[in-house]
Every structure is written in C-alpha cells, then in structure tokens.
N, C-alpha and C positions, 0 to 999 in steps of 0.2 A: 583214556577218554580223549578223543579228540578237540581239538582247541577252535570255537568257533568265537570270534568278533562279535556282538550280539550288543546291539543300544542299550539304553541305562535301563530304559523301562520296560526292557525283555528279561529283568534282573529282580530274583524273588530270594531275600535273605532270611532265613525263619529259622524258630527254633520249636524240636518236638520236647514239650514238657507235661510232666503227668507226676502222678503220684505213682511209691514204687510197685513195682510189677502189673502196673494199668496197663501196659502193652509198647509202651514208646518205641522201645527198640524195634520189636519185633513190626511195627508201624515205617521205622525207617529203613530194614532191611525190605520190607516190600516195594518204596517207594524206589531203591535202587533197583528192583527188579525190575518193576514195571516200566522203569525209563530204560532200560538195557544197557545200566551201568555197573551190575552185574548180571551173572546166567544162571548164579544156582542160588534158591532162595536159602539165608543165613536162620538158623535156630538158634536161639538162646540157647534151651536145655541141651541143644549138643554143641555147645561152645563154638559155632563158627559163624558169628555173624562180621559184618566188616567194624559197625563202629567199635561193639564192645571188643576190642582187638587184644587189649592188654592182659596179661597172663592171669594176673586177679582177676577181673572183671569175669571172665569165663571161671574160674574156678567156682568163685561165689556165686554167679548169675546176676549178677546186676548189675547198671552201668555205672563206675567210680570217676570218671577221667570226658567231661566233655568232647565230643568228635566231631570233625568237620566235613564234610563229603561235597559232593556237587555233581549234577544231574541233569540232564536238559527233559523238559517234557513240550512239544507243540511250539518249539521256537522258541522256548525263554528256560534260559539259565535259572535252576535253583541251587542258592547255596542253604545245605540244611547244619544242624549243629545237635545232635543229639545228646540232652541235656541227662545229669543223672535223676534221679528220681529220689534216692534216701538223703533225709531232713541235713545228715552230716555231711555233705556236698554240697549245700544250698549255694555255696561261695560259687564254686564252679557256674551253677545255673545266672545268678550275680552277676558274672563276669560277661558272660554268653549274650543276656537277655541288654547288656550296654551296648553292645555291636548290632544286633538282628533289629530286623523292619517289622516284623510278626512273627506268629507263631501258632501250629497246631497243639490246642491242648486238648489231651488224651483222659478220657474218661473208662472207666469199667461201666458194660454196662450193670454189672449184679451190684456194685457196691458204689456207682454213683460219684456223688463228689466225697473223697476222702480226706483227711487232713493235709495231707501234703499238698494235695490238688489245690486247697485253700491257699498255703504258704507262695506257689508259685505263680497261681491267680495274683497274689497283691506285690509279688514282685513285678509280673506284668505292669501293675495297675501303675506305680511308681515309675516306669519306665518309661509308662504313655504306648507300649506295644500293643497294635489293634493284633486280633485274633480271632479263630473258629477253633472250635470243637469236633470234636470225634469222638464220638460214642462207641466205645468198643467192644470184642465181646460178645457180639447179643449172640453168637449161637451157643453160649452158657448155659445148664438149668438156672432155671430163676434170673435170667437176664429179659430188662425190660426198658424199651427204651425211653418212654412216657415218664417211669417214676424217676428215673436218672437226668432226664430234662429238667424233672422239677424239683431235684434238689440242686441241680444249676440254680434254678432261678430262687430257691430260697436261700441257698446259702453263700451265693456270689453276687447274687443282684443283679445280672445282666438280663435286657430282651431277649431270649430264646427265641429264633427264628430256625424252627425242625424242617429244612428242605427235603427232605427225605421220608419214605416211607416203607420199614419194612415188610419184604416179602416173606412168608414164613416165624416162627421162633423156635425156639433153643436151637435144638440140632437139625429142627426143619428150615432153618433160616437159610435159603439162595440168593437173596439179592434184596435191591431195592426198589420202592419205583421214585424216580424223581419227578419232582413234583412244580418245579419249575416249566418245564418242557412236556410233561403230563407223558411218562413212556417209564416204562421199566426196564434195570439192569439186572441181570442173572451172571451166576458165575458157573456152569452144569458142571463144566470141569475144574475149577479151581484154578486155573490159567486164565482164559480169555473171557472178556464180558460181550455177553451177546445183550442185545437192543431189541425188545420188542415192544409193545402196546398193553395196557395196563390190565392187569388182569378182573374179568366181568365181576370176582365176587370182592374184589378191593377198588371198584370204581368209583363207588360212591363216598367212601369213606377219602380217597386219593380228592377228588372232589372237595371237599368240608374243607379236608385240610388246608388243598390250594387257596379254598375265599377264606380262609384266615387269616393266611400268609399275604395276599393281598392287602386284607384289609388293616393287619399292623403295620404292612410297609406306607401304607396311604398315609396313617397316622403321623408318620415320622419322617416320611419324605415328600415334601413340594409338588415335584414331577409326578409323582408313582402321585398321590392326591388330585391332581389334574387331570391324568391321562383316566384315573378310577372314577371321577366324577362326570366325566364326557362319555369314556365307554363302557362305565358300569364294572369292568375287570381289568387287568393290569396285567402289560402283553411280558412276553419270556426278558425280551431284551432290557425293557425298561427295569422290570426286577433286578436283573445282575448290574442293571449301572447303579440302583439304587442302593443294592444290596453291598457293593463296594463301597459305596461311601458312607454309608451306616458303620461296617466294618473298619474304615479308616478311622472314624469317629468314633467311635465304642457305643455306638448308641443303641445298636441291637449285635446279636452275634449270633452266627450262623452255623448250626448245627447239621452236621452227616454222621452216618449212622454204617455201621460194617463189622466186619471180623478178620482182622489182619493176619492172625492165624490161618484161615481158611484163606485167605487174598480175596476177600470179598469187601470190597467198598473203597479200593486201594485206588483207580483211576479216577471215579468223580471227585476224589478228594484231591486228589492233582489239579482236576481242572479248575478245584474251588480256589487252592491255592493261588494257579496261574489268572481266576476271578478277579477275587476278593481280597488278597494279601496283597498291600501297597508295594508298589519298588522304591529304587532309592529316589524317586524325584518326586515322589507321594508327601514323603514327611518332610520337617521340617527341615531347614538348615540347620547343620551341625553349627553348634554356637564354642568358640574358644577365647583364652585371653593372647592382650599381648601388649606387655608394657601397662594392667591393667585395664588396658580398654578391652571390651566385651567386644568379636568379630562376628561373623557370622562368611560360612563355608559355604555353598551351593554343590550339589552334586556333579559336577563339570568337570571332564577331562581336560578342560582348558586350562583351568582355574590354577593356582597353589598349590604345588600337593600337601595332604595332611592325612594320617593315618592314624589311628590309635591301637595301641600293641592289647592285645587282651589274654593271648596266652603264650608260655615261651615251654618249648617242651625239650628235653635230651633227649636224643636217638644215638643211635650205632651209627649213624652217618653224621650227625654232626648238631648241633642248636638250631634248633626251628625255631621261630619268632612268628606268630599267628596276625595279622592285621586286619582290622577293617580300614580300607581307603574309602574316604569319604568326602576326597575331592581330590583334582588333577589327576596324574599318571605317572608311577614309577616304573621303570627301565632296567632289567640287571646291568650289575655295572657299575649301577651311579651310585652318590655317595651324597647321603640323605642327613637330616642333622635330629637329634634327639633334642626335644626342647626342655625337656625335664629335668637332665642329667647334663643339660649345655655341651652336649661332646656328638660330631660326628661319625656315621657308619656307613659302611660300604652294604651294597646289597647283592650280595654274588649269586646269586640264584632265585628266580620265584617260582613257588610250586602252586598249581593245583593241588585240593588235598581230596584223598580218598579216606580218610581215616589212619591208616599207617602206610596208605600206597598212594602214590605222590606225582604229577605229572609237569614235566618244565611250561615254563610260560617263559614269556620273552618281557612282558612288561604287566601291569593290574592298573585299572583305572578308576573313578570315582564306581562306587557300587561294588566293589568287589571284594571278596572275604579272601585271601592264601597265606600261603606263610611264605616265608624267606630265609635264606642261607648264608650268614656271614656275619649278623648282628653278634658283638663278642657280648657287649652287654647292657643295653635294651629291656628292661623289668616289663612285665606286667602292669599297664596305666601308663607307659611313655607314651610321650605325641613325637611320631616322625612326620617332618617337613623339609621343606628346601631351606638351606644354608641362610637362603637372600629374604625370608619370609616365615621365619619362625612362630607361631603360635601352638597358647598348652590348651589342648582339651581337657572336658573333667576326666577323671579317673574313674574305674569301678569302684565303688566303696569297699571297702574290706573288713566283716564282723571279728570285734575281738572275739580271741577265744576264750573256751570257757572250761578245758579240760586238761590236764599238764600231765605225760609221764618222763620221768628221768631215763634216760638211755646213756649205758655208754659201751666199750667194745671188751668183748671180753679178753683180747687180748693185747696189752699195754700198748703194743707197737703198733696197733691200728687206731690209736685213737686221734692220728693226723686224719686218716684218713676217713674216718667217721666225721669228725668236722669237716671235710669237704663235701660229703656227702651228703649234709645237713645243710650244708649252705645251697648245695645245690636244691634238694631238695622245699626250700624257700625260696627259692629263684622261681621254680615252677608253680608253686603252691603258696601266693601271699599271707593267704588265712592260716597258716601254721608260720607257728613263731620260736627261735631259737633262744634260749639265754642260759647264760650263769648264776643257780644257785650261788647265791654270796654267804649265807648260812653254810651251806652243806658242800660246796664246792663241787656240786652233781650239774651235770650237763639237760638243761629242761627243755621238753618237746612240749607246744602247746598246740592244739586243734579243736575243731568246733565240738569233738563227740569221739565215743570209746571205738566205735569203726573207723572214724575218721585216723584216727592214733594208729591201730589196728595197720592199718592200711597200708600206711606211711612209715611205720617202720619195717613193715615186710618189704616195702620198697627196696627200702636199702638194703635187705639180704639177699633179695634176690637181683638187681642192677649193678650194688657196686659188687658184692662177693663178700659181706663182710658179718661175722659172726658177732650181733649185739644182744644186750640183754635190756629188757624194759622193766621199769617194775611198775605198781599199779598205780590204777589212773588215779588222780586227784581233781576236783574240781579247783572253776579259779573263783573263787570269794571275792568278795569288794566289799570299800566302808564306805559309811557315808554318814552324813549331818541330820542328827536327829533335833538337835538345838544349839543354835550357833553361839558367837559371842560378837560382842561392840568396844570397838577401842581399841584394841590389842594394838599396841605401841610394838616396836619393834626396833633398833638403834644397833644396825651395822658399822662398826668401827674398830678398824687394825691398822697398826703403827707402828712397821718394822726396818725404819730406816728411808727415806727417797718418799717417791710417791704413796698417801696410803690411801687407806679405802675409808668412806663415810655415805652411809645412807640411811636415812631415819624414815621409817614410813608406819601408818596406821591404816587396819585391814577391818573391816566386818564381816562376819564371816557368820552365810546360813544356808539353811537348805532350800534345793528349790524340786518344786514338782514337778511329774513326770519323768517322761524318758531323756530329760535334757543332761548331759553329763557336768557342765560348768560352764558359767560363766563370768565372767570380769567386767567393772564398770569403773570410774572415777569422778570423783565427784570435788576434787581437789579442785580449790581456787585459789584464783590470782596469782599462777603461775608459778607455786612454792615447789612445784615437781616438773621439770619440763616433758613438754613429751616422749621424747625418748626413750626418759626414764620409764614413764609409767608403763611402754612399752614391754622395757625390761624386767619391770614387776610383775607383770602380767606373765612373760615365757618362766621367770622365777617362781610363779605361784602353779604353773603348770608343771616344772618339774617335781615341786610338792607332793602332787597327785601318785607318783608312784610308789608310795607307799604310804600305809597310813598308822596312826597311831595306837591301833588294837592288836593288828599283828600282822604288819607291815605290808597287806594286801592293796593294789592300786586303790585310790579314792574316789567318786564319785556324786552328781545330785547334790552343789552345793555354788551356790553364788558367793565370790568376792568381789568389796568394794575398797577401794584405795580411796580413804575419805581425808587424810593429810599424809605429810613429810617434811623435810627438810634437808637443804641439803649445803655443803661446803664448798667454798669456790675454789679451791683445789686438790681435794679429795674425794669428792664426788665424782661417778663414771659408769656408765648402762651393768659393767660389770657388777660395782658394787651395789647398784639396786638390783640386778638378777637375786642376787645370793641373798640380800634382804628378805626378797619376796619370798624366794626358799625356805629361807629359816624365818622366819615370820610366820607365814603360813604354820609352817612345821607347830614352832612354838601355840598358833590359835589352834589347832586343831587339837591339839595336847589339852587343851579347855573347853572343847567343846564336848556335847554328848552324842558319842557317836554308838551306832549300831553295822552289825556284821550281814553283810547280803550275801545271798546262793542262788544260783540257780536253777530255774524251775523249767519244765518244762507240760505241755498237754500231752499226757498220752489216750491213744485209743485204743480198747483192747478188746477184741473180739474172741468170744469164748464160747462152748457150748450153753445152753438153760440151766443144763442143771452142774456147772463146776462154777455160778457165778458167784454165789456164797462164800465161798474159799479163794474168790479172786476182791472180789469187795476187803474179804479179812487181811489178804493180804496188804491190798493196796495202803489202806487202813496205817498196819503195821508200819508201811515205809513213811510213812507222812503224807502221806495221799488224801488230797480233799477231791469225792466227787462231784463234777457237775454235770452231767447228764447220763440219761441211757437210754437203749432203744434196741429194742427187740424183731427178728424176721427170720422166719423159717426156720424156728428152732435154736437160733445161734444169739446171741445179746453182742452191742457193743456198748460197753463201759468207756466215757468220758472224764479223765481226772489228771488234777494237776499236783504232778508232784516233784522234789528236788531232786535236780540232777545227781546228788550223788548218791540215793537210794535205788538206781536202774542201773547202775553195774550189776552184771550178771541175772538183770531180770530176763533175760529169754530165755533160760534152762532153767531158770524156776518156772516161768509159767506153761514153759514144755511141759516139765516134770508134774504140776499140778495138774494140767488138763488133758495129758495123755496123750502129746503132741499135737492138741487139735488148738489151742488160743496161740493166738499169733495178735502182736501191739503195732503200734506204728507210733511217734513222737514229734513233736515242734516244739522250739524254743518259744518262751513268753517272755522272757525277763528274766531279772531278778525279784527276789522277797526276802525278807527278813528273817532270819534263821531261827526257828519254832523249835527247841529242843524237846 
C-alpha cells in the first residue's frame, strides 16, 4: 500500500465486532476489496482471507487472533482491527476496543442480536466507543431487516436510526435504496454499485421512512429541529452532520443494511464510516498519570509522544509490538522510553500492517494504529513516550481466568523449552496465565475457556515444534465470606538474635456484595499504627487472597478492616506488618464461614421443536437453571445458566442428541455458589 501523509481528521480507527459467525470477517475482507487494498475477494470457508491469516483460524473458521489492516477509502485512512467473535476471546476484543475510536457492529440479519453481540455491545459501552451497525445477511431465507432492528432496540437500548432500505429479500435481495439522498444502490453484478432513482413500487414506502428519520433526528438534534421546524423537512447535508454527532454521542445509532457475502452494501458502509465514525481529534483527550498527577494528551503531532502498546506478536521475522499513538510523532531510529517497566527502547522499524503483510513507514504520528520492530520487551499495557516526558496510560484490564489445564513435554529434554514457549506465549496473550502446581509440582496453563486452552496449546506444537501433552480442563473456583468475624487479634513476633520483627494488629473481617472483589479500610486512632504500616497490612492482607482456607482456591467478596495494633520502637517495620497482615488474615479467615464459587456461565442453545425435550433434560442434568425461550421457524432457542464445568464436551453431546442440527453459543456471568 502506498504511504500517503493524510491529516489527523482523514484518520478512521475502528473495530469490526459481531457475534461468532455474524459475518465480521467476511465484512472486513470486502472492505479491503473495495478500497483496492486487495484484488481477489478473501472466503472464510476456503481459508484465504487476509485477517483470519493464522494457520488455526483457517482450519476452524473463525477469527482466534485480533488483525490490524489499513485502507484508504475517498481520501481518509482507515485503520480497521478485525475482532474475534467467540466469547473465549473476549480479552482480545478488550484489548482492541482500548485503542479504536469506533466501531461497526455486525449483526445476522436471521438471528438478530445474539449473545455475543450483547457481551461486545457492553464492552463498547464501557469504552465510550461511538458506533453503527450493519445488518447482515438479508439475502438469507427468513432474513429480515425490521425484526433485527428491533431486537437492537429491545435488547441493547440504543435509537435505531434504519438509513437504508432494502431492495428485494432473501435471495431477491439487489441492493438498497438510501434514504438519506432518496436514490438507490444496486449491485447487478456483485462488483460494482450502480446509482439510480428509487424504485416506483418502494417510493412511498422510501418516503415514511425518510419523514421518520427526520423527525427522530429533529427530536435529538438542535439544528436538524430548526432547519425541520422552518422547512418542514431536513435537507441530506444537515442529516449527516447531525447524524455524526448523534453517533459521537451515542444517542442514536445508525443502521445499514447489505450482504457482505454477495458484496452488497460494502461501499455506503465505507462512506458511513468515513460520515459518521469520529477520528482522532473527535474524542476526548487521551488522559495519563505522571508523578500522580492526572495529564491530559491532545491528538497533536507536535505534542509528547505517548503511545499505548495493546498487542505484542512473534513472527518469523522478528517481535511486533502493536501501538496506538495518541500523541506526537515517532521516527525509526529513535529510542523511546517505556514508562511502566522504567526502561528505554529503540524503535528500528515501523510497519504499516496488513494482517501478516506489513509495509515500512518512516515515522506514525498522533492517530495512528502500526506496529514496530526492536522493542526486546514492551508487554502489552506499556505506555511509550519520550525519555524527557514520561507518562503511564491506563492499561486494557485483563479477566482472570477461569479454566486451568496442566501441560508439560513429553519428552524430559524439552521441558526448557516448553517453559520458553509459555512464557512466550503469555507475552502475547495476557489473559492466560502460567504457574506452578505447589501440590502436584504440574506446570498449570490458565485461560478464559476449553477453546481458548485448546487453542493455545496447539500453538506451541505447531510455532515452537514441540510434542506436549495436556490433560483436562478444570475450572478455577474461588472462596469467599459468607459470615465474617470481629476482633481477630493477631501478634507477629520473632526473636532470633539483632534486629527482630514485632507487629500486633486487629482485623474484621466480612463480606461484601457484588461484583467487588475486596477491600481495605482503617479505622485505627491516634496514630497506634503509622501509616506505612497500615499500608503494609493492607498488600499483607492481599497476599492472603491467594489461597483460601477450604481448598486453597484464591479468595474473593470480602471487606477488611484494620480497627487497632501496636507496635515496638525497635522491632517494628512495613516488613513485619506485611506478614502480620498475612498471617492474620490467614488465621481470620480459618474462623470465618466460608462458602466455594464456580463458575457460571449463559448459554444459548438453538435446536430443532421437537429434540427440545431432551435438550431441557439435558440441561437440567448439568445444573442448568432456565431462563428463557423462544421459538421461530421451527427451531427454539433455549436460554440457561449453567456451571462452567458441566460444558466440557457439551457440543458433541448436543450434536449427538439433535442430529447435528443444535448449535449453543455462551457468555460468562460470574460466579455462584456451588449447588451440588
């Protein structure tokens, strides 16, 4: 791709997100098409698309591994990131949706808003990412775009603003008419979109719809109110300026309508992007600390540079280190400083990225998504900046996991090298986590789900070349405070000669509600603890947390208070209240009533009418509590929530039960209390 210079606010960073198999990829392989950033359109089912590039991703069909690309459409740079779609990826999407400015999300049109679609809606929402929609699909049977609009709006809450109007359905579906501009798009060929004038027997209907769209935009915008109150209608232009700042604002969201398969509806949706999706000088200033004080970044190539690292990949050539620059301008060459890890790096090369094919740049400036060549090590959530001007951005949060299997090499002499493998492997991958069985002395692999495991350790036999063996998944459990206790004295004291240790402290210890994992408070007066200490009680009572006293699973859902202590004027020291707090805790929680969490997640299971019966008994069987269902064209989908470690191996059962016709989809909810 050629490298064109292009202002900040010719710069559109977005992400395609969807529920799996909505169409996302097959959405992003067209959008390279149609900017001529490819020439031959990419299929899923025949394994050659550009993002999903990785040797899994084509074997299974579906996207594992977030992809970065970049595309010019009508004078503005898009950088896109095509997100994965299955629930055991979400981290990936996570990571993505802290960097991007917007984002299209991808709807079926037969199946509407789906669970997943949900999970990555409220990841947006948390993010603050304005967004549109894309209705996909409609040339399906039983694809419709109206009922799919409005399980948008019941199930996500947002203004459905349908700019679009399909020409045709299922497999008569050619085009749309837009309905901004009052003219129709066709595709005869499946290539080119031809422009013509609305068709006589959808004029009136094109019609309704425009004074709808109108008259909600009037509702919610100023101007577009003005301009509809003076001329009675609300002209093209004034719509897209309204319509973009609605969409900045999340306060309506703007709906197209096509079939990415067919390459129908692939350029007005470009144009909506290069509309309606904000660039970088749209939102807000990127906010970081520095020395505690709270800064604030401006989009300015002039400015500091500051960058945040969001993914770091291994190739055959060398470490990629992914960035969003979100101020000033970096140079190959120069030598950039990590503010997280306090250590400087060199930047020897910056790539444009195509997905696995990669274009030199000479320098990135505020707004731009590339990756870089030379960072030795640079994690995922580092802040790079200038040496003379250090500040730490937030980080992408990262979900514990919730699924462990033991891995190790089958043969003795590789198991250096399986630990490198693993490490690497966590370098790329933050939401998988490495440790040491201290029980079992078994090397433990933890990940958000049985694919995600799956996934990750086929990795390593097929990158590094290394023959392992896994055994099966376990969930990860947690405890927590069902009735705490008051008082618990505690009185750290060792005397082995020179300096010793002395620290006395009192804890209460309860539960707290919610999603809140712990917290610390003090309530000690007149200075019998100083603060440092209590400091130190505090990361002491946190190390507590990793195991607890039913069966040594981390701890959770529980408030400590440091309500007295005492301490000695020369044996006292942060040390010795750390380990207080430790064994204190330790010791209260041994007296408290604790109960064991798993868990859970929502599945959705879509089956034929009449194999529901033996899919309800089933569910049933696992611990499965229903809560909804609903029925269409013959087929039920079953809603229920059940423990994660009852769905190992549920898709060859409910193949086997339903004749390979029920297919499920799942999201995490939490934890619960373990129902035996």
């Amino acid at each position: 791709m050629r490298t064109v210079h292009l202002s900040i606010d010719h710069v559109r960073n977005l992400g395609i997100l969807a529920h799996v198999d909505a169409g996302k990829t097959t959405v992003t392989e067209r959008i390279l098409y149609a900017t001529g950033t490819t020439h031959k359109r990419g299929e899923v089912h025949d394994g050659t698309t550009v993002t999903d590039f990785d040797s899994q991703e084509r074997d299974r069909g579906i996207t594992i591994f977030a992809a970065a690309a970049s595309c010019e459409w009508n004078d503005h740079r898009i950088n896109l990131i095509d997100t994965p779609g299955h629930v055991d990826f979400a981290d990936e999407v996570e990571r993505s949706l802290r960097v991007l400015d917007g984002a299209i999300v991808v709807f079926d049109a037969v199946a509407g808003v789906e669970p997943q679609s949900e999970s990555v809606w409220r990841q947006a929402d948390r993010h603050g990412v304005p967004r549109i929609a894309f209705v996909n699909k409609l040339d399906r049977a039983g694809a419709d775009l109206d009922t799919a609009v409005e399980s948008i709006r019941a199930r996500l809450h947002p203004v459905p603003l349908v700019v679009q109007l399909p020409i045709g359905t299922e497999g008569g579906f050619t085009g749309v008419i837009d309905l901004l501009r009052m003219r129709s798009l066709t595709w005869p060929d499946g290539e080119t979109v031809e422009v013509g004038p609305v068709p006589d027997a959808l004029l009136d209907e094109a019609r309704r719809r425009r004074r709808s769209i109108e008259e909600t935009v009037a509702e919610l915008h100023p101007l577009a109110l003005e301009e509809f109150c003076a001329e009675s209608t609300v002209s093209a232009p004034t719509l897209v300026s309204a319509l973009r700042e609605l969409t900045r604002t999340g306060d309506a969201l703007v709906v197209l309508a096509g079939s990415a398969y067919r390459n129908r509806g692939i350029e007005p949706l470009l144009d909506a992007v290069v509309d309606y999706l904000p660039s970088p000088l749209d939102v807000p200033a990127v906010r970081g600390t520095r020395d505690d004080e709270v800064q604030e970044r401006e989009a300015d190539p002039s400015a500091p540079f500051a960058a945040l690292v969001f993914k770091v990949v291994s190739t055959t050539t060398g470490r990629l280190t992914f960035l969003r620059v979100y101020s000033g301008t970096v140079r190959k060459g120069e030598v950039v400083h990590d503010a997280v890890a306090g250590r400087n790096e060199r930047v020897s090369r910056i790539l444009r990225v195509q997905a696995d094919r990669h274009t030199e740049a000479d320098h990135a400036v505020a707004g731009d998504i590339v990756a870089v060549v030379g960072m030795k090590s640079a994690r995922v959530g580092a802040t790079l900046c200038v040496p003379s001007d250090p500040l730490v951005l937030e980080p992408p949060p990262v979900a514990d996991p919730v699924v462990t299997v033991a891995v190790e090499a089958r043969r003795s002499a590789d198991t250096d090298r399986l630990s490198s493998a693993l490490a690497w492997l966590v370098e790329e991958d933050p939401s998988l986590v490495v440790r040491n069985d201290s029980q079992t002395g078994q090397t433990v692999l933890s990940g958000m789900g049985e694919l995600h495991l799956e996934v990750a350790v086929e990795k390593i036999r097929r990158q590094h070349g290394l023959e392992i063996s896994a055994g099966r998944p376990r969930v990860s459990y947690r405890e927590t405070v069902v009735r705490g206790v008051s008082g618990l004295l505690y009185r750290h004291v060792k005397q082995a000669g020179g300096p010793g240790q002395f620290a006395h402290v009192v804890l209460d210890v309860e539960p707290l509600e919610g999603s809140t994992e712990f917290e610390f408070a003090s309530t000690v007066v007149s200075g019998r603890v100083p603060r440092e200490y209590i400091r130190a009680v505090e990361m002491g009572c946190r190390d507590a947390l990793s195991e607890g006293p039913l069966a040594g699973h981390p701890v959770t859902g529980l408030k400590v208070t440091l309500t007295d202590g005492a301490t000695h004027p020369n044996d006292s020291s942060e040390m010795a209240f750390r380990a207080a707090g430790r064994l204190g805790l330790r010791e209260a929680l041994r007296s408290c009533v604790m109960e064991l969490l798993e868990p859970v997640v929502e599945v959705a299971v879509t089956v034929p009418d009449e194999a529901v019966g033996g899919v309800l008994g089933d569910l049933s069987a696992r611990r499965g509590r229903v809560s909804g269902s609903a029925t269409r064209s013959g087929t039920s989908m079953i809603t229920a929530v059940v423990p994660l470690a009852e769905l190992f191996g549920y898709s060859n059962a409910l193949r086997s039960r339903t004749h390979g016709r029920g297919t499920f989809t799942s999201r995490p909810t939490g934890y619960a209390s373990v129902q035996r």
